[in-house]
Structure formats: structure tokens, C-alpha cells
BAGU-215343 format. One line per 3 residues: number of its first residue (from 1); their letters; for each residue x, y, z of C-alpha. Coordinates in nm, 4 decimals. Example, Ala and Ser with C-alpha at 12.3 -4.5 7.8 and 13.67 -1.06 7.14 Angstrom:
residues 2
1> AS> 1.2300 -0.4500 0.7800 | 1.3670 -0.1060 0.7140
//
This chain:
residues 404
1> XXX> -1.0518 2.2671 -1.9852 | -1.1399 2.3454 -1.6223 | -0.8746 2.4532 -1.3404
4> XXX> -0.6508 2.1607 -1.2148 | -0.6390 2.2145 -0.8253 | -0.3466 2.1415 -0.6445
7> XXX> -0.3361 1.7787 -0.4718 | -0.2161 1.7997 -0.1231 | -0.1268 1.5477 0.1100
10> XXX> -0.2540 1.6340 0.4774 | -0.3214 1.3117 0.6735 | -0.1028 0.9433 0.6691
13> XXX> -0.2679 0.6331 0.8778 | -0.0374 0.3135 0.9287 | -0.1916 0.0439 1.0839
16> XXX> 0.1432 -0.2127 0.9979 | 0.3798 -0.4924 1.1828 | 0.6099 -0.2349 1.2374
19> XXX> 0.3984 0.0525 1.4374 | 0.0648 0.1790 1.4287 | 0.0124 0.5408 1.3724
22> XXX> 0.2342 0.7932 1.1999 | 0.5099 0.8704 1.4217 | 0.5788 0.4936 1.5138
25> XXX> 0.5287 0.3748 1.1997 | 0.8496 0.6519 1.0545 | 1.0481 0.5530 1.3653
28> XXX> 1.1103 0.2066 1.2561 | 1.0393 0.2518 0.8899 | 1.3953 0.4718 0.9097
31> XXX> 1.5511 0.2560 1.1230 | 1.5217 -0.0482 0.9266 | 1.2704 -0.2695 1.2224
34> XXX> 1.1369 -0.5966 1.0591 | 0.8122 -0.6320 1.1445 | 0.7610 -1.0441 0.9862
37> XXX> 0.7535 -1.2879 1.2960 | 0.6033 -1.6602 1.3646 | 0.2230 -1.6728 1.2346
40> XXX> -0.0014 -1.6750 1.5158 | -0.3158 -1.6776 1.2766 | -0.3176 -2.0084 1.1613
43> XXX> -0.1650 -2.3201 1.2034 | 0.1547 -2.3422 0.9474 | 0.2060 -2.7003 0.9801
46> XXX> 0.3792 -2.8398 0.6312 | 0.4728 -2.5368 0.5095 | 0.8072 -2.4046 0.4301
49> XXX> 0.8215 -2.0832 0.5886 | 0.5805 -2.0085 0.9324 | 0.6912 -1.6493 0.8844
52> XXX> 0.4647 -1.3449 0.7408 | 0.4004 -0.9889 0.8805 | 0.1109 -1.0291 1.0917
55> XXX> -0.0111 -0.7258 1.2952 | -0.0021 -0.8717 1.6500 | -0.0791 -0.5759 1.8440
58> XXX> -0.3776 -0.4097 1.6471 | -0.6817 -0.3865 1.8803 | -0.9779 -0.2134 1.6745
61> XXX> -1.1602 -0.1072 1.9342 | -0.8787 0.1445 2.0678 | -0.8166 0.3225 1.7781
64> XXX> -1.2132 0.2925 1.6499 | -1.4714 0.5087 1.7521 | -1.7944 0.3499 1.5369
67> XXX> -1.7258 0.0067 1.4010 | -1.6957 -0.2990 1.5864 | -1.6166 -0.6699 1.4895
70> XXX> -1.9472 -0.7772 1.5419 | -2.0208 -0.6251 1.1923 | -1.6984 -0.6195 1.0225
73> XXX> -1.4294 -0.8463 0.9424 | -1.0228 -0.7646 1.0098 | -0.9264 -0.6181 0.7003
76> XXX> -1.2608 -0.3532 0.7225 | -1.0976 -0.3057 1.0313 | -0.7497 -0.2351 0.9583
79> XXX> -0.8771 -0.0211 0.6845 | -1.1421 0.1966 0.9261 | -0.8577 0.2171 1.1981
82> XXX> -0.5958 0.3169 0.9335 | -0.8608 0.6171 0.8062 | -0.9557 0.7159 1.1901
85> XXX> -0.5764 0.7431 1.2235 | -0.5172 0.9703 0.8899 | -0.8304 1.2024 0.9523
88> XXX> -0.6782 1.2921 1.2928 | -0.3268 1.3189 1.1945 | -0.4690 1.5512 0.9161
91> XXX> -0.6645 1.7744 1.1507 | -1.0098 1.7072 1.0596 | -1.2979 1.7316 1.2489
94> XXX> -1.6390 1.5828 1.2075 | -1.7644 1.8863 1.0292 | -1.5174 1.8643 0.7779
97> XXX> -1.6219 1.4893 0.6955 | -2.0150 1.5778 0.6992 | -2.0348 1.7484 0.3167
100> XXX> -2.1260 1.5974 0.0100 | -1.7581 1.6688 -0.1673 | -1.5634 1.4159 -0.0221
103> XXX> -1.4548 1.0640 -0.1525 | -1.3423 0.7421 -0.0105 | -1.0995 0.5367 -0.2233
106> XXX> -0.9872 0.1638 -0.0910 | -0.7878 -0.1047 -0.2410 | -0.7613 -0.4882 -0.1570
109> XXX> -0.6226 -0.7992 -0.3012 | -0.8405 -1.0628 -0.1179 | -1.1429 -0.8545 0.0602
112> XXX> -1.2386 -1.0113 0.3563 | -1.0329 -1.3303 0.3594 | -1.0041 -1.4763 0.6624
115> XXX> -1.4217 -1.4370 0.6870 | -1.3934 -1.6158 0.3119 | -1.2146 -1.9270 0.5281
118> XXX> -1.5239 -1.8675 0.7905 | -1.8044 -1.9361 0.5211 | -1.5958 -2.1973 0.3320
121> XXX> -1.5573 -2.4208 0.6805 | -1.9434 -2.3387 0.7424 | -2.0410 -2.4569 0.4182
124> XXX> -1.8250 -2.7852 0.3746 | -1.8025 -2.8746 0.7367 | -1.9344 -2.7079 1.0400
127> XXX> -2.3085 -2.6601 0.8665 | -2.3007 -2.8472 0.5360 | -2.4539 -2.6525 0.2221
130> XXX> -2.5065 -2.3134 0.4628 | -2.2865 -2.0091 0.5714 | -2.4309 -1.8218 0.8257
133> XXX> -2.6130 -1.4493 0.8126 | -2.3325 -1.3050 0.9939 | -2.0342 -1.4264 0.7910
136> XXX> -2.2615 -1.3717 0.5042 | -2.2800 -0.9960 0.6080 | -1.9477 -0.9327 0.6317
139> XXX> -1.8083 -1.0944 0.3014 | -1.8382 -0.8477 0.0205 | -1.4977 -0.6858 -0.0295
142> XXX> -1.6643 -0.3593 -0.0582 | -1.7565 -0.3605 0.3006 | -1.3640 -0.2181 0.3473
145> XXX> -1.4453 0.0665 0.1896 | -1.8000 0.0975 0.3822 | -1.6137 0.0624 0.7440
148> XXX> -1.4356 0.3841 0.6640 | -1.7450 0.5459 0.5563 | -1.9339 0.4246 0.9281
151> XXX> -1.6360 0.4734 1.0690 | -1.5615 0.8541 0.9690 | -1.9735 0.9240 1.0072
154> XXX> -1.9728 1.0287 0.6401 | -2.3012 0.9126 0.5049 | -2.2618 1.1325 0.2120
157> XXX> -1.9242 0.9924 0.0791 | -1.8809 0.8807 -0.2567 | -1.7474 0.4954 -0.1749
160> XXX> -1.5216 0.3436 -0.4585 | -1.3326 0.0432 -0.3899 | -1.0211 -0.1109 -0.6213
163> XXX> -0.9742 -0.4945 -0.7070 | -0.6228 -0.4323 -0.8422 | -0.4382 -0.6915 -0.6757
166> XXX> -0.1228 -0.5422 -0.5009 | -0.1442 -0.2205 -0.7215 | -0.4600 -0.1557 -0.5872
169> XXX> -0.3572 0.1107 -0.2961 | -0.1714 0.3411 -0.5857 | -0.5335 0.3011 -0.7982
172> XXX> -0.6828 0.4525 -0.5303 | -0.4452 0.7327 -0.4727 | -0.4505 0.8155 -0.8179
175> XXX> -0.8195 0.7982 -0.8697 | -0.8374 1.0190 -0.5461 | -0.6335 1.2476 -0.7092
178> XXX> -0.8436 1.2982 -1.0087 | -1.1242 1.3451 -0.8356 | -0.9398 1.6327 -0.6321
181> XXX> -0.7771 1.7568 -0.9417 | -1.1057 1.7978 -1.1714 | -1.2987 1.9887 -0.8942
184> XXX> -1.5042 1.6913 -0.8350 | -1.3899 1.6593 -0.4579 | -1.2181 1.8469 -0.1684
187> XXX> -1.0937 1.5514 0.0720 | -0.9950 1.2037 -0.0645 | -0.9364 0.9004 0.1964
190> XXX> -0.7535 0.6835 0.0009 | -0.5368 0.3481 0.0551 | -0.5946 -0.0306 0.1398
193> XXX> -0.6529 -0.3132 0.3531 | -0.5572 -0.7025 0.3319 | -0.5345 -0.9608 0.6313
196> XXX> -0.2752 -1.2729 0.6562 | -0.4759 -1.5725 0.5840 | -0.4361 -1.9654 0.5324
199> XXX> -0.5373 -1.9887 0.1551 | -0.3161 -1.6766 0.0450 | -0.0663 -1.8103 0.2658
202> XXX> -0.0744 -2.1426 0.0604 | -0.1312 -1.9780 -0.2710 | 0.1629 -1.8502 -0.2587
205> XXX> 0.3957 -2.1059 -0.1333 | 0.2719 -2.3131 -0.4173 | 0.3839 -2.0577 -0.6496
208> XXX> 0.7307 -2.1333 -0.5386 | 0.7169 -1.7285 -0.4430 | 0.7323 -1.7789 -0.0021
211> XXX> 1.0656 -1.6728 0.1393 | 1.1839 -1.9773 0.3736 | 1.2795 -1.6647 0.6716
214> XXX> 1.3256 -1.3198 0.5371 | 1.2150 -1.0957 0.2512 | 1.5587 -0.9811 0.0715
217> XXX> 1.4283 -0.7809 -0.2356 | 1.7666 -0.7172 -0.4715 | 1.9862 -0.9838 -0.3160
220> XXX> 2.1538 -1.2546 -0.4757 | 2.0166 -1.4683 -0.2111 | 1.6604 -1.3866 -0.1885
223> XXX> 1.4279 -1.6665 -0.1925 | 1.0508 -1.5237 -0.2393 | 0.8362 -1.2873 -0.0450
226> XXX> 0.6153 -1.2936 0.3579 | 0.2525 -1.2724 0.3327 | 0.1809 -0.9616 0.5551
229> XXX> -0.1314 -0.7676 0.6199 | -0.2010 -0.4150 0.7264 | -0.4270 -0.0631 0.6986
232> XXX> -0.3065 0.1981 0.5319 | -0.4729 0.5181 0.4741 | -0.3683 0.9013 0.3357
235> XXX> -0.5604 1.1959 0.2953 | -0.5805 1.3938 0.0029 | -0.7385 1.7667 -0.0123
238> XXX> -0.7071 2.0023 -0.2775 | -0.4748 2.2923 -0.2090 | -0.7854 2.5318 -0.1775
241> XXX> -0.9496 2.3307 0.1106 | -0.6305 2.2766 0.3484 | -0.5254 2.6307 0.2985
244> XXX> -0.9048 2.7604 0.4101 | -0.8545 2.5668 0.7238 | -0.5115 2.6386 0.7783
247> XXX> -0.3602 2.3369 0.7110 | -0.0188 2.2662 0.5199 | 0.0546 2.0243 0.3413
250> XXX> 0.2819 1.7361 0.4118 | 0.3814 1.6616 0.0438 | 0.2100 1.7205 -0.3251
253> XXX> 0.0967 1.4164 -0.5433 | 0.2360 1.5143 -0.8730 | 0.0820 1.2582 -1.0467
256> XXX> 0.0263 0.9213 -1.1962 | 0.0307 0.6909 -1.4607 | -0.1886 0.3261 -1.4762
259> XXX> -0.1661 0.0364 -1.7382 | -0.2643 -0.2692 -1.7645 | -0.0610 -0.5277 -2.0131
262> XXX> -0.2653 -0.8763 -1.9160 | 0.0371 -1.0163 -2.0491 | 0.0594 -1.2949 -1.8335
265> XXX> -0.1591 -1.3888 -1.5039 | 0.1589 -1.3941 -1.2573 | 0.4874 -1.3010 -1.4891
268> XXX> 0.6204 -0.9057 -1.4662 | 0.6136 -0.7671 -1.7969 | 0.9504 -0.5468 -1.8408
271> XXX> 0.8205 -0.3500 -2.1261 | 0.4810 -0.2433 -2.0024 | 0.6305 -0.1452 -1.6502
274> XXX> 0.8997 0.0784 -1.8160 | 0.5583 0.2160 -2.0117 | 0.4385 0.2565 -1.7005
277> XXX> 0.7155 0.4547 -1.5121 | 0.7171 0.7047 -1.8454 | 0.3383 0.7634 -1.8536
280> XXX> 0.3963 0.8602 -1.4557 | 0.6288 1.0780 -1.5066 | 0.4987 1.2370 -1.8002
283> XXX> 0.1258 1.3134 -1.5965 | 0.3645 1.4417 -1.3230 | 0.5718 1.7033 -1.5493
286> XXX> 0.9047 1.5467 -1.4217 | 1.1987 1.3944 -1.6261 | 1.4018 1.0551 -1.4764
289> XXX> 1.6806 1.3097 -1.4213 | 1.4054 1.5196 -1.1785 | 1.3404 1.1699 -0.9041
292> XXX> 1.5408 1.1288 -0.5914 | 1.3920 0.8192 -0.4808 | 1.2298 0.5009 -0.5696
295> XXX> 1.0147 0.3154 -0.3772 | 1.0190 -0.0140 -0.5064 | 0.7296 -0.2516 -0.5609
298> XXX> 1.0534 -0.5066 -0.4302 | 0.8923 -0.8463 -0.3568 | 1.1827 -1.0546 -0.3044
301> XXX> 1.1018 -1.2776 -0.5831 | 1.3097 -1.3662 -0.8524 | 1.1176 -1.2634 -1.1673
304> XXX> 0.9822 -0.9466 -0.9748 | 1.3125 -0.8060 -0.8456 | 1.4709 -0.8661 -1.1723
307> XXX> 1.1812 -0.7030 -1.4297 | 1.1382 -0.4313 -1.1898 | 1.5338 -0.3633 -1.1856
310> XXX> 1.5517 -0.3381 -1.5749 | 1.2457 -0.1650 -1.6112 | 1.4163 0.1321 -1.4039
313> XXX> 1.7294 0.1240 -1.6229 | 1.5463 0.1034 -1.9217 | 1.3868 0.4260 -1.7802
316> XXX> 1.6960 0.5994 -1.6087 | 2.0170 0.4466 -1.7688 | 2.2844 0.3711 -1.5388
319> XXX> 2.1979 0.7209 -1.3482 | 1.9031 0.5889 -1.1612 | 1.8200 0.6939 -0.8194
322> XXX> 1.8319 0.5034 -0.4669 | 1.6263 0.2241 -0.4688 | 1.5215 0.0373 -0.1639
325> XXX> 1.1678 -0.2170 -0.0648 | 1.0107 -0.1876 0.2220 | 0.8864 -0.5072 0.1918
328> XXX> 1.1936 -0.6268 0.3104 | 1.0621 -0.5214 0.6839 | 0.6368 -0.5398 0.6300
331> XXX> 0.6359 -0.8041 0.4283 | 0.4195 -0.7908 0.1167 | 0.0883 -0.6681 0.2179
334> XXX> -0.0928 -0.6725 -0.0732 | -0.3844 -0.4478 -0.1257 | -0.2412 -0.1960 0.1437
337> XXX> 0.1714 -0.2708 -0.0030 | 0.1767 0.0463 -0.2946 | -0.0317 0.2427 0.0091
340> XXX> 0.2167 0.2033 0.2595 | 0.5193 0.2688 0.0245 | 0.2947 0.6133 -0.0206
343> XXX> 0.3239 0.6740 0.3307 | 0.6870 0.5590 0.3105 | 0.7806 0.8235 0.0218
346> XXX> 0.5806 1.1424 0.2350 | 0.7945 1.0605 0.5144 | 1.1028 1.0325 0.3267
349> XXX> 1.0500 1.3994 0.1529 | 0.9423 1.5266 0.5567 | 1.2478 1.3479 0.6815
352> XXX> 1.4647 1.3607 0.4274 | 1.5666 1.0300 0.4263 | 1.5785 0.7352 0.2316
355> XXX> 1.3958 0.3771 0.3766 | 1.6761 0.1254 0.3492 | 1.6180 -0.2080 0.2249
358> XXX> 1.7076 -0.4388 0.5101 | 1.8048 -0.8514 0.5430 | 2.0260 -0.6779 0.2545
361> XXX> 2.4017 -0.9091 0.1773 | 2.4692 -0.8616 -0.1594 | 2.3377 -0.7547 -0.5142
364> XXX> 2.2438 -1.0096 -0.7411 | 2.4112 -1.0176 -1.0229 | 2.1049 -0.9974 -1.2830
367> XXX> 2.0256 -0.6584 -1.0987 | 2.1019 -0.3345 -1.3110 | 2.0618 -0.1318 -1.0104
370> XXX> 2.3755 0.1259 -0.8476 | 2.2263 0.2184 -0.5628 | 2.0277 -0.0285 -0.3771
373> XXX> 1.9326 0.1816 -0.0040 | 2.1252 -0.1489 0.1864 | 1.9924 -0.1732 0.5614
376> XXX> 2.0510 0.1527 0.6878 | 1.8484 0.4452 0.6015 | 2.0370 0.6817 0.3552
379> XXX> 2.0560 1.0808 0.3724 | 1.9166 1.2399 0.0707 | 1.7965 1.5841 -0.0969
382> XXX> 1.4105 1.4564 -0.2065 | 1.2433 1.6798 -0.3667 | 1.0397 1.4523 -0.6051
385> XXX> 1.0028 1.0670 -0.5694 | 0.8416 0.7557 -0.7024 | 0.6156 0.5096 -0.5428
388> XXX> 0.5992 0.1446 -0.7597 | 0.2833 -0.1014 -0.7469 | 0.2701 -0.4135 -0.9185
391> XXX> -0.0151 -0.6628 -0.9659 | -0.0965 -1.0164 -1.0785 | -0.2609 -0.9597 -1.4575
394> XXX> -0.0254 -0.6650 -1.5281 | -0.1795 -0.4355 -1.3411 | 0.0308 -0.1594 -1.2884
397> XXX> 0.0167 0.1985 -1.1144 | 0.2900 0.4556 -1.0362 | 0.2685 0.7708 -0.8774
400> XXX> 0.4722 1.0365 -0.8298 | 0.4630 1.2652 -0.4648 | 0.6498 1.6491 -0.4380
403> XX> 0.8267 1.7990 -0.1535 | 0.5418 2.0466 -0.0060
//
């Protein structure tokens, strides 16, 4: 068996409703800012809630340097800004992105799906039968991952992209990381992208899943989840390359554990998530006793917040660490959700500090949980912590990040 290399954590880019960039992005994170507002995207007329966590202020072009709208959609352009963001806050320059060893790993839920309403009112409406070359062009979901690639100038980048619902940002973290640990790469840009769009919007409030106002993940009074969209990128280097050019690292990824259950198409199964919490922790050489701090997958929803909840006593007994949901101030946004609560847990081991659940009242009763992080962030020794993602079709991923 070969050497396993050291998986270090050197770069975070947050493109989110609560801050772009690193810095603003852990200034409200920690201070509990909700970022869900009125949707400007689309006309909400009929529905129940006209709430979800749009990004109102992201402007491509300022944070871009190679890829423009008139060849990608929003979510390849969350996703490119996101990566332009991590590379810098990591340090890298151009020559560092040039070489052969060096992945890009991307996650969505929906691809390019406001472009998806684009060809579906060409082809029913606007131009009967016909969607135009240019929507056409920039359809494919895989195009996310390809505006990082243009984006970064890094021809020679493997490209993988993940389908994995809203797991799919902690597949590509932990697919990054293999690649890192084997030997097989020196710099991994992993994470995810998803825009706010009509049909998702509406998907969901059908489900019955659409918070009327707020997301309140653990309460007895939470009512569903926000839509939300956002970029989120980290980069990963092995231990050898950051140290050769001097860089530190701003937390470890100890590891990872992925299963799949296809129990049911939109049910939490309680079982296979405690499986999956073990099968983390077991890749990552830590015991429940070792984690300070959950990041919870924390939708809002009924059946989530509840199998999630058990799943972690199951796991930890009644000794379980703080809990808290970010999605209780970004919304849910999908592809990109597990990637931002990465970026959540790295700043809470630089800071620290615990992200606090906010829109918080009052546990609900079905919720095994002691220590619920309620609206303020909460002081902590972190040395190791825990970063859920849950998916539609039982798709679940875990992983696990060190203090550096």
C-alpha cells in the first residue's frame, strides 16, 4: 500500500446570501445574519412562502477574471467566482494551477436551472419545438465544473462533476481527498453550485417541505426549509505541496465516509445515516467521544430534523456534541449546502467557535438532541468536527475536518 499524504485545507470561497468571500462570509456566519429575503428572481405569485436565500449582490464579472455570462449560466458562475475566490485566499498563483496534478471536483443538485426554464419557455412558447444554440450551450450541468476550469486557466485539470443531490458538495470533498491522499493529485478545487429557480421553488412547496417565513431546523415550530442558492469552493493540497510553497494549512480533512441506502426517493433513512456517521468516523481514526462539533445537514423539515437527530444519538448517546444548521441563515442551497457547512466547520476550528442555529424558540420535543447551538454563536475547544450532507435517494456523505 502506497504513502497516504496528508490532506490540507489551504483556500475557502463563499459566494452566499450572507457575504461573499471568506472574511464576510465568517463575520455573519458567527454572528447569526440571515441571509433569506423576498425573491427577486421570479414571480412568487400563489405560493406560500416568497422567501428563499437568493444572492442579490453577486456580480460575476467583479470577482471573475475569464468567464462571462455570455457563455455560462448563474450557477457556472457562482461556482467559477466561488473557485477564483478560494485559489486567492489560498495563495496560488497561475503557475501553481498550470500542471497536470491538479483536480477539479463540483457538485450540483439542478445544473444549470434557471437556463433549463430558458429552453423549456423556448421550446413550448417563445419558438415552438426549438431552444436556441446559446441556451443549448450552456445547459449541460457539467459546464459548472468547466467554468472553474476556464476560469482558473487550467487546461490540464482533471474535471469531475457530482449529481448527488444536496450531498453532492461533501462527494466532492471526499473524492478530492482521495485523489490527494493516493498521490494521484497535489491541489483539489472542490465544492458546488445551485441557483434559486421557479420549478425547484415549486417542487418543493408541493412537497409540503417550504417554510411559510423562516428556516428553524430543531424547533418545535419549524415548518419546512428556503430554497437558496450559492458558490462554494475549498482547496485541498496535500501536506507536501503547501509546505514546499510555504503555505499552512487552515484545517486537515480527516476523512470520510459515503453510502447510499435508495431506501426511499425523498424519506431520511435513520439507520443508514447512523451507518453513515460510523463509516466517517472510522476512515477518519476518531471515536464519537473525539468530535466537538456537528454541522448539521438541518433542513427545517420535519422528517429531516427528526432522522438526523436520532441518527446522532444512535451514534453518540445522550453525550453528543453541539449541534447547530446553518441553513437556518442560507437557506438550503442544495448542491453547494454540505460545501458551505465545510467552510462553516474550517472556520469554526480557526475561530473557535460554534455557528449557532438562529430563528431558534424551542426544541421539539421528538428531538434527542442536548445541545442545539440556539442563535448565538457558542465558545468551544474544536479540535475535530463533523460536516453532515443529505440527499434525495439516500445519498449520504460525511466528512470529518482536524484542527491544523
Amino acid at each position: 500500500m502506497g504513502v497516504k499524504h496528508t490532506v490540507f485545507v489551504t483556500g475557502l470561497g463563499p459566494v452566499s446570501s450572507i457575504g461573499i468571500g471568506r472574511d464576510a462570509f465568517a463575520d455573519a456566519l458567527f454572528a447569526g445574519r440571515v441571509g433569506t429575503s423576498t425573491i427577486r428572481s421570479f414571480d412568487t405569485d400563489g405560493f406560500r412562502t416568497d422567501q428563499a436565500g437568493e444572492v442579490h449582490d453577486f456580480a460575476a464579472e467583479q470577482i471573475c477574471k475569464n468567464v462571462t455570462a455570455e457563455r455560462y449560466g448563474r450557477s457556472s458562475l457562482l461556482a467559477a467566482a466561488a473557485a477564483r475566490l478560494a485559489v486567492e485566499d489560498a495563495g496560488l498563483g497561475q503557475g501553481d494551477l498550470d500542471g497536470s496534478r491538479i483536480a477539479v471536483c463540483m457538485g450540483t443538485t439542478s445544473g444549470e436551472s434557471q437556463e433549463m426554464e430558458k429552453a423549456t419557455a423556448e421550446y413550448l412558447i417563445t419558438t415552438p419545438g426549438r431552444i436556441s444554440a446559446e441556451v443549448a450551450s450552456k445547459l449541460p450541468a457539467q459546464r459548472i465544473g468547466e467554468a472553474v476550469v476556464d476560469e482558473l486557466d487550467a487546461p490540464h485539470a482533471e474535471d469531475y462533476t457530482f449529481s448527488t443531490a444536496c450531498s453532492a458538495s461533501n462527494y466532492s470533498i471526499a473524492f478530492g481527498s482521495l485523489l490527494i491522499e493516493s498521490g494521484k493529485a497535489d491541489i483539489a478545487i472542490v465544492g458546488g453550485a445551485d441557483s434559486v429557480c421557479r420549478w425547484a421553488h415549486a417542487g418543493f412547496y408541493r412537497l409540503g417541505a417550504m417554510s411559510p417565513d423562516v428556516c428553524r431546523p430543531f424547533d418545535a415550530h419549524r415548518e419546512g426549509m428556503l430554497t437558496a442558492e450559492g458558490g462554494v469552493a475549498l482547496v485541498l493540497e496535500s501536506e507536501e505541496h503547501a509546505r514546499a510553497r510555504g503555505r499552512d494549512a487552515l484545517a486537515t480533512v480527516l476523512g470520510a465516509g459515503i453510502n447510499c441506502d435508495a431506501d426511499h426517493m425523498v424519506a431520511p433513512n435513520r439507520e443508514s445515516v447512523a451507518r453513515c456517521i460510523r463509516l466517517a468516523q472510522e476512515r477518519a481514526g476518531v471515536t464519537p467521544a473525539q468530535v466537538d462539533y456537528i454541522c448539521a445537514h438541518g433542513t427545517g423539515t420535519k422528517a429531516n430534523d427528526v432522522t438526523e437527530s436520532s441518527a446522532i444519538a444512535d451514534v453518540f448517546g445522550p453525550a453528543a456534541p453541539p449541534v447547530s444548521s446553518i441553513k437556518s441563515m442560507l437557506g438550503h442551497t442544495m448542491g453547494a449546502a454540505s460545501g458551505f457547512g465545510a467552510v462553516a466547520c474550517v472556520l469554526g476550528l480557526l475561530r473557535q467557535l460554534c455557528p449557532p442555529t438562529v430563528n431558534f424558540r424551542e426544541l421539539g420535543s421528538e428531538i434527542p438532541l442536548t445541545n442545539v447551538v440556539a442563535n448565538s454563536a457558542q465558545p468551544a475547544r474544536l479540535d475535530v468536527v463533523e460536516n453532515h450532507g443529505f440527499a434525495f435517494g439516500g445519498n449520504n456523505a460525511i466528512v470529518l475536518f482536524g484542527r491544523a
